[in-house]
C-alpha positions as CSV (number, residue, x, y, z in Angstrom):
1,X,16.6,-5.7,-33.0
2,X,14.2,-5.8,-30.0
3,X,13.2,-2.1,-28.7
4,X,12.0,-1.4,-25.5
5,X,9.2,1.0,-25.1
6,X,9.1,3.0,-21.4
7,X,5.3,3.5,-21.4
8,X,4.6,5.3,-17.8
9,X,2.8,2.3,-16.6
10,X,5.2,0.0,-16.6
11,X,7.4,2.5,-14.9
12,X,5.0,3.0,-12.2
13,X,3.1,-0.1,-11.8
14,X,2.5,0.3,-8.9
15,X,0.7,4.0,-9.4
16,X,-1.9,2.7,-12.1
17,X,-4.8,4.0,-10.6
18,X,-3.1,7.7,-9.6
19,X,-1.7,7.9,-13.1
20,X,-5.0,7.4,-14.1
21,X,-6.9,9.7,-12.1
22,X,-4.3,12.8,-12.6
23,X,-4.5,12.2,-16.2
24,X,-8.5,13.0,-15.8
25,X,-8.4,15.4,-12.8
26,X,-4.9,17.4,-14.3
27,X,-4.5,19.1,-17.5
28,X,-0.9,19.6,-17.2
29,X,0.2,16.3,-15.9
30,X,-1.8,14.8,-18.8
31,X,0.4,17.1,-21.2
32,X,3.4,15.9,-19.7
33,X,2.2,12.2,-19.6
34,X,1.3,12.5,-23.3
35,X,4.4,14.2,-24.0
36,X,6.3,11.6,-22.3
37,X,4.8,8.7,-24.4
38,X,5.2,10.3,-27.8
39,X,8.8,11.2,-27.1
40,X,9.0,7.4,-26.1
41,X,7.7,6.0,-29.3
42,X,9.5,8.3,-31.6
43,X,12.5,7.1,-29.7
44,X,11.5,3.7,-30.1
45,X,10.7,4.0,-34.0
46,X,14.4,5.7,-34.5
47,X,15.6,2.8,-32.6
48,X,13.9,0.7,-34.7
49,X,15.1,2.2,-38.2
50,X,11.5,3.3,-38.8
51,X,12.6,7.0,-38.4
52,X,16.5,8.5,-38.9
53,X,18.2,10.9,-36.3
54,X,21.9,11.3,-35.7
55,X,23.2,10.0,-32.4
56,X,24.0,13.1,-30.7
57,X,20.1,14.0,-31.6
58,X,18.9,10.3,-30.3
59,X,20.8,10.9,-27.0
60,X,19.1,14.1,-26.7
61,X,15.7,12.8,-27.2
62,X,16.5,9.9,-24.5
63,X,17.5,12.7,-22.1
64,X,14.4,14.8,-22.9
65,X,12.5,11.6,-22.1
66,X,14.6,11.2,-18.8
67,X,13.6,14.5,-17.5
68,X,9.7,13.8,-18.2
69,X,10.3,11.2,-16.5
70,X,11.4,12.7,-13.4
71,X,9.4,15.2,-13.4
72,X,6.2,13.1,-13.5
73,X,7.5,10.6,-10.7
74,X,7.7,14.3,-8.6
75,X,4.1,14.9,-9.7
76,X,3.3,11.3,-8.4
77,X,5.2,11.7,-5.4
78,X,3.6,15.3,-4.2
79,X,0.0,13.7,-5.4
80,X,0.4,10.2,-3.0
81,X,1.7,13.3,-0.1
82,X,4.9,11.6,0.3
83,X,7.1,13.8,-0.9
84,X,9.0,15.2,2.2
85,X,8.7,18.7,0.8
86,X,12.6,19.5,-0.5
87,X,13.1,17.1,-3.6
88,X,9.6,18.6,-5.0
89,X,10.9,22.1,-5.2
């Protein structure tokens, strides 16, 4: 069975070198970012068989990973200025 990893970069091609640069400039976005790709490869390893977890446990994880997610692309978005201010918080 094929697994697809979500790495960040592939995410956000397009924000290479930002991702980049707040990983060396930000402590806390680099928590989050490494966070965000170890939840992805345990994922992907469970997926995989590698690793066992129920499903209501998997779907957690997945939802977890969701939420990085979001939160980074906020972090992104308020780094780049173009967040308009109210989807920030």
């Amino acid at each position: 069975m094929h697994v697809e990893h979500h790495p960040l970069i592939k995410d956000f091609p397009e924000k290479r070198e930002q991702l980049q640069r707040l990983r060396q400039e930000d402590p806390l976005f680099a928590r989050k970012a490494e966070e965000y790709e170890a939840l992805d490869k345990r994922i992907c390893r469970i997926e995989d068989g590698v690793e066992t977890l129920d499903d209501a446990a998997l779907t957690a994880l997945k939802q977890e990973r969701v939420t990085l997610k979001d939160d980074i692309a906020r972090d992104l978005r308020r780094a780049s200025g173009s967040c308009c201010g109210g989807c920030c918080g």
